[in-house]
C-alpha positions in Angstrom: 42.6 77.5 31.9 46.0 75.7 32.9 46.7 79.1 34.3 43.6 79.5 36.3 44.1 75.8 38.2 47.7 76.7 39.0 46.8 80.3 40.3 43.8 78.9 42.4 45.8 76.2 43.5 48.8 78.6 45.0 45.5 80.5 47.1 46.6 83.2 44.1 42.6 83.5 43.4 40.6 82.2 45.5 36.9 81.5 45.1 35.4 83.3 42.1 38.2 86.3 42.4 40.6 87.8 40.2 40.6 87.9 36.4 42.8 87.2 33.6 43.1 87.9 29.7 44.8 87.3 26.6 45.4 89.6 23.7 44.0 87.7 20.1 45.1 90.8 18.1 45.1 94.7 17.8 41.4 95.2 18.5 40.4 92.1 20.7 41.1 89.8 24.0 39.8 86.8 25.3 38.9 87.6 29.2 37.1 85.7 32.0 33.7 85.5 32.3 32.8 87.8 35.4 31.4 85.1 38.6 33.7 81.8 37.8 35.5 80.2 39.5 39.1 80.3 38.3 40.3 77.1 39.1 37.3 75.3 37.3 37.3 77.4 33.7 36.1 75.7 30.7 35.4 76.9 27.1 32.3 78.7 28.3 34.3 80.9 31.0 35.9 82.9 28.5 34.9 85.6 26.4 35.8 87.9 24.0 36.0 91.9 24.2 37.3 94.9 22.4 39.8 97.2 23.9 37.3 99.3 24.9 36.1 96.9 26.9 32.9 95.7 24.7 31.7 92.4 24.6 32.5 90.7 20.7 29.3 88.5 20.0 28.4 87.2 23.9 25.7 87.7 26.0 28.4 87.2 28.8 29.1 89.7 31.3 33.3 90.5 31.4 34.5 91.4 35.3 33.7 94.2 35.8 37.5 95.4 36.4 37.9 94.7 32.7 38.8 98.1 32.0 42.0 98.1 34.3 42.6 95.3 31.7 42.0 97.2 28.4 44.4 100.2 29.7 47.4 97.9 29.7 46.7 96.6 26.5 46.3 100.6 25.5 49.7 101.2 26.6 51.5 98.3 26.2 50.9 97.0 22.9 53.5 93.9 23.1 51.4 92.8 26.2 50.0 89.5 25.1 48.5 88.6 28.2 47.3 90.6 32.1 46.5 88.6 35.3 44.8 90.2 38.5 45.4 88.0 41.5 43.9 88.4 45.4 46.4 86.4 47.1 46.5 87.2 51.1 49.8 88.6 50.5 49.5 91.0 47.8 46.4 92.0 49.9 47.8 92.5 53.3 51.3 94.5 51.9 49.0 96.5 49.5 47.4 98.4 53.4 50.8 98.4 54.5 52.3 100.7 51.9 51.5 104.9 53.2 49.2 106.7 50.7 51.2 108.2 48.1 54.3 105.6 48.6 55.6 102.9 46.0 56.5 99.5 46.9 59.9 99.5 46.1 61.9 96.0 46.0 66.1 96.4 46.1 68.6 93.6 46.5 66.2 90.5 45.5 68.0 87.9 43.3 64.6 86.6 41.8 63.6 90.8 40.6 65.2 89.8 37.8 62.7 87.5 36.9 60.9 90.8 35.4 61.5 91.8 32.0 64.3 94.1 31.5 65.5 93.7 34.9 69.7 92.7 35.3 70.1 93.1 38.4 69.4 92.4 42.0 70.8 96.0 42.4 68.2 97.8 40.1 65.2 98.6 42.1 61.6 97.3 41.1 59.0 99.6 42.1 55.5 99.1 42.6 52.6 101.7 42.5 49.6 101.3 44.8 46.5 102.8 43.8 43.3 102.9 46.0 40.8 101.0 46.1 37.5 102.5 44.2 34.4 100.9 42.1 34.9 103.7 40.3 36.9 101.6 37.6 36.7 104.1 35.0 38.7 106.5 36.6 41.0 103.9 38.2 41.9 102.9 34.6 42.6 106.7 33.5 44.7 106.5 36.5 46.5 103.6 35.9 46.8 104.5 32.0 48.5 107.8 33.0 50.7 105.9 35.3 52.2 103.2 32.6 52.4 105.6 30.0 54.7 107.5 32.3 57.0 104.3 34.1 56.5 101.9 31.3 59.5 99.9 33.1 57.3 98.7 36.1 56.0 95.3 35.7 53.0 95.5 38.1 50.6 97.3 40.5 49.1 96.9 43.6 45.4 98.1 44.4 45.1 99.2 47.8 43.5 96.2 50.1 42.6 94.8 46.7 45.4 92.6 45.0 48.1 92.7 42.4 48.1 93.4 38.6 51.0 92.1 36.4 51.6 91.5 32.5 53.8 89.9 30.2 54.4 89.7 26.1 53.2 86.0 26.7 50.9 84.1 29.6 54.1 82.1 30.4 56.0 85.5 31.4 52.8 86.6 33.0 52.4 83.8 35.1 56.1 84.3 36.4 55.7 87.7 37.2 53.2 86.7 39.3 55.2 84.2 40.9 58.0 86.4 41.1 55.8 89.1 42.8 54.5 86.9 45.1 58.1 85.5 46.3 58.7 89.2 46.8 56.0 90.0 49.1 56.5 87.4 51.3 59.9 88.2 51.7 58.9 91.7 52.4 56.2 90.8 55.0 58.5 87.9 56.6 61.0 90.9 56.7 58.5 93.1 58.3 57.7 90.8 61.0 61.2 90.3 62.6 62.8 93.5 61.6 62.7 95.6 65.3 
């Protein structure tokens, strides 16, 4: 809940956008309630699914991205926690980036706020997927994406906003951070760059 005030608070998730979780154990994570606002969560906002995505004793409806959750928890089983953002940022570089192109950061002190990143010299690169309501297949996508680069820390969705994950909520939340310091620099970059 901390996490949701500070997010909203940073115009990270605006209104009733983005979604976050938190692994409980092998089979289960808490999630947000799909429609809440995220920087007014309470008990009640949270529920708890299975990592197929099925809700554990609640009439609650999960987001209905909760899928695009479940795969990282599939692939990354020392991810204890996944936040999806909106910021204006993550949006706005997310159409920027050519079809088919990653986002790649090189020469950024703060990359190696990721995990397993040393250096400002090794490059942080950043998948893009499109946009699509078709979250099933976006998962399979993503899924088949990890499982081959496990070394990224995050994705963009195309127009959409930014995925990251961390063994706790604490390295989650400075992913985002980290991520967002990063795309600013990029766009600031961008806009005086002839």
């Amino acid at each position: 809940m901390d996490a949701g005030r500070f997010l909203f608070g940073r115009g990270w998730s605006p209104a009733t956008s983005s979604n976050y979780s938190a692994r409980i154990d092998n089979e289960h994570i808490a999630i947000t309630v799909s429609g809440r606002h995220k920087g007014e969560l309470g008990a009640g906002d949270v529920m708890v699914i299975d990592l197929e995505g099925r809700p554990v004793q609640s009439r609650s409806r999960a987001s209905a991205e909760t899928l695009l959750h479940t795969a990282l928890y599939q692939v990354f089983p020392d991810v204890g926690a996944v936040l999806h953002t909106h910021s204006v940022n993550a949006t706005v570089l997310s159409r920027l980036v050519h079809a088919g192109e990653l986002l790649v950061f090189e020469g950024y002190e703060l990359q190696k706020a990721f995990d397993g990143v040393e250096s400002h010299e090794s490059p942080v690169t950043v998948p893009v997927f499109e946009n699509t309501q078709d979250i099933e297949a976006l998962a399979r996508e993503t899924r088949e994406w990890f499982r081959a680069n496990p070394e990224q820390p995050g994705y963009l969705i195309r127009g959409h906003g930014l995925y990251t994950w961390g063994k706790t909520m604490a390295d989650c939340l400075r992913h985002v951070e980290a991520f967002e310091f990063l795309f600013e620099c990029e766009l600031a970059t961008m806009r005086v760059r002839p």
